[in-house]
VMD Tcl script that draws the C-alpha trace (Angstrom):
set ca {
  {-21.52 -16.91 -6.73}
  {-19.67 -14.24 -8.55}
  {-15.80 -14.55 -9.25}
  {-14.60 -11.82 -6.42}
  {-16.68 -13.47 -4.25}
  {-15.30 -17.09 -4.97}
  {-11.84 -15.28 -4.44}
  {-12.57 -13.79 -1.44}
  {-13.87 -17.41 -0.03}
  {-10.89 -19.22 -0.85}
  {-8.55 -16.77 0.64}
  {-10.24 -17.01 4.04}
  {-10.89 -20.70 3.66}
  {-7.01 -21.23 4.22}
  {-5.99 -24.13 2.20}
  {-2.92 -25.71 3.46}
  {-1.81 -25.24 -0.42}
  {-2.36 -21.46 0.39}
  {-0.59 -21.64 3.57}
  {2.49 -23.28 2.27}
  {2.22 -21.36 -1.02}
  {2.61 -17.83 2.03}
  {5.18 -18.98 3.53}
  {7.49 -19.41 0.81}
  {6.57 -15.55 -0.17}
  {7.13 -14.56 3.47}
  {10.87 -15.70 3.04}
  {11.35 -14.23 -0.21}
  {9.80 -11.14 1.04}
  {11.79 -10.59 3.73}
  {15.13 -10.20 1.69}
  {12.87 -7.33 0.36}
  {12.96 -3.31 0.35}
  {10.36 -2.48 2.81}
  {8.28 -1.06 -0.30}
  {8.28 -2.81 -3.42}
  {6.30 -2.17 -6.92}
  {4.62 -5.18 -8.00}
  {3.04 -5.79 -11.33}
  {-0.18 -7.01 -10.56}
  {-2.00 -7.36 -6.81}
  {-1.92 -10.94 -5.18}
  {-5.50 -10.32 -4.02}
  {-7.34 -9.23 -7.13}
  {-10.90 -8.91 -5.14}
  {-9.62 -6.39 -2.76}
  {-8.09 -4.73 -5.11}
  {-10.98 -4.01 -7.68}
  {-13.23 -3.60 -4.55}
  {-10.77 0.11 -3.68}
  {-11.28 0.50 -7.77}
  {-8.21 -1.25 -9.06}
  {-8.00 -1.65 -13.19}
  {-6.06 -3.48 -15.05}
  {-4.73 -0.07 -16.75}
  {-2.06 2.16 -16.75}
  {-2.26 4.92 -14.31}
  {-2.23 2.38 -11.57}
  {0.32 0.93 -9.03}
  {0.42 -1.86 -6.91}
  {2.91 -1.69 -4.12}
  {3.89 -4.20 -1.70}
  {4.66 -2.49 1.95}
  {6.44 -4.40 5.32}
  {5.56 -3.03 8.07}
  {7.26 -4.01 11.73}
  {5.31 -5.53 14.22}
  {5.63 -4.81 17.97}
  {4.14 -2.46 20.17}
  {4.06 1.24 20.52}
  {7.00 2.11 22.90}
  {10.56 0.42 23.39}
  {12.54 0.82 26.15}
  {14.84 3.94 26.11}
  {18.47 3.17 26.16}
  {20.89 4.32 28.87}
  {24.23 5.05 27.09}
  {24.08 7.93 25.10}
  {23.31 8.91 21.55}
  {21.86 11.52 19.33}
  {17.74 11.93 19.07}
  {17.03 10.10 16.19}
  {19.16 7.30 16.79}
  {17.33 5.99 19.95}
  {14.95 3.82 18.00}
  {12.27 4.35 20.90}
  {9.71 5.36 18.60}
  {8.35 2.27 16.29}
  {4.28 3.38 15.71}
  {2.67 6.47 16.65}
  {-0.48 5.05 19.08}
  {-3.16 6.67 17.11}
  {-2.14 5.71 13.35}
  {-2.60 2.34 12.38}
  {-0.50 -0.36 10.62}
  {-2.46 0.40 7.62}
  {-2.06 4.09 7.59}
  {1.33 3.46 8.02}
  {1.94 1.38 5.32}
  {0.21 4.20 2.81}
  {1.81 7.04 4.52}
  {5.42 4.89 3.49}
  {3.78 4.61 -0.36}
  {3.02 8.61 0.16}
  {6.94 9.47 0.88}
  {8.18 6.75 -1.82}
  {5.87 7.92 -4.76}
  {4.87 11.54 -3.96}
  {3.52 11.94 -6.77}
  {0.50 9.53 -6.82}
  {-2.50 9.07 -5.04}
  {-3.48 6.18 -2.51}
  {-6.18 4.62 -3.18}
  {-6.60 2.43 0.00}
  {-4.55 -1.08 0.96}
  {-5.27 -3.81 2.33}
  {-3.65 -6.88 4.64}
  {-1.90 -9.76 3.03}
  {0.09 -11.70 5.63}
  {2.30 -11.21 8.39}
  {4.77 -13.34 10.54}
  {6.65 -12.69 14.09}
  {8.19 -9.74 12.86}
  {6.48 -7.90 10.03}
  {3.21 -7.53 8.50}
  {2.70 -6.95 4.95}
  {0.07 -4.78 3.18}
  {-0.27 -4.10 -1.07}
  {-1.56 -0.37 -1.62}
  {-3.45 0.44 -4.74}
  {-2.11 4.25 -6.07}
  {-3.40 6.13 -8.63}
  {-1.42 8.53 -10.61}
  {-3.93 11.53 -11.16}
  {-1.82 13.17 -14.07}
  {-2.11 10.19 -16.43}
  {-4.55 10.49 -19.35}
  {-6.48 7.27 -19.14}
  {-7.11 8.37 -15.37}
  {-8.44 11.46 -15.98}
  {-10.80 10.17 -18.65}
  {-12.10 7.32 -16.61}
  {-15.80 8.72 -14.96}
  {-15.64 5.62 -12.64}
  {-13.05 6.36 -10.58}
  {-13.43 9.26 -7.82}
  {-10.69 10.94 -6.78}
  {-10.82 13.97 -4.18}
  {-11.80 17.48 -5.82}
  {-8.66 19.22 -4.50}
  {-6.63 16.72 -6.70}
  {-8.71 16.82 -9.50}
  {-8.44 21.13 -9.33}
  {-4.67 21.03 -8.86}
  {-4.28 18.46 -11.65}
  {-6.09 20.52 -14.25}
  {-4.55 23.90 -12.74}
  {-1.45 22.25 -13.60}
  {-2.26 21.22 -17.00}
  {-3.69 24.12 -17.98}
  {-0.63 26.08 -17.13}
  {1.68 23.89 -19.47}
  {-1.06 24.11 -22.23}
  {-0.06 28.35 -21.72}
  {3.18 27.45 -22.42}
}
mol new
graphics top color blue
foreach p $ca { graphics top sphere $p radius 0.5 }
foreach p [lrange $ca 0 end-1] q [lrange $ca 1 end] { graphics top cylinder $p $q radius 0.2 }
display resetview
């Protein structure tokens, strides 16, 4: 049995060391900013599994999301539009999207990679997302990792217009 595989086993088996170990996190985390850089992932399989390194170019970023359901009742006494606080999830984007559409709006300038599920509790759920910042120089000389053509043309379209200059 291969190390990511071991991992992967013991953080489904559960331990009540692991469980503990959680909840301490969960109460730290919820003091939190919703999104929050972290210097290396907590699960390390996952991670390498969306093509995680160990390398600069790459950022790990811890995202709570809010749990609940789709719609909330509509108040009665009056107040502007986006105030109402009706709309929590859109029906048709998941947690996980959500959480990497927050990373897309915090760091515009890098690419997600994929996330993946840590923990949650009665009110949040918390997910790390793997970016990738395309413009970085070990990135762009690293064959393994595959990032979407349009990024890779309007990275070097970029770079070949400051090289002008």
């Amino acid at each position: 049995m291969g190390l990511y595989s071991r991992l992967n086993e013991l953080w489904r088996e559960n331990s009540p060391e692991l469980v503990a170990l959680m909840r301490e996190r969960r109460i730290k985390w919820r003091r939190e900013p919703a999104v929050v850089r972290v210097d290396k992932p907590l699960r390390l399989d996952r991670a390498r599994s969306l093509g995680y390194k160990d390398k600069r170019g790459f950022v790990v970023v811890r995202v709570r999301v809010r749990r609940g359901g789709f719609s909330r009742p509509r108040p009665n006494s009056g107040r502007r539009p986006k105030a109402l606080g009706t709309v929590l999830h859109k029906v048709n984007v998941t947690m996980l999207e959500e959480a990497i559409n927050r990373c897309r709006k915090k760091f515009p300038n890098l690419y997600p990679l994929g996330g993946y599920p840590l923990t949650y509790d009665s009110l949040y759920k918390w997910f790390e997302v793997i970016l990738v910042d395309p413009y970085h120089p070990s990135v762009r000389e690293d064959r393994e990792l595959m990032l979407p053509d349009p990024i890779e043309r309007r990275v070097a379209k970029r770079l070949q217009r400051t090289a002008k200059k």
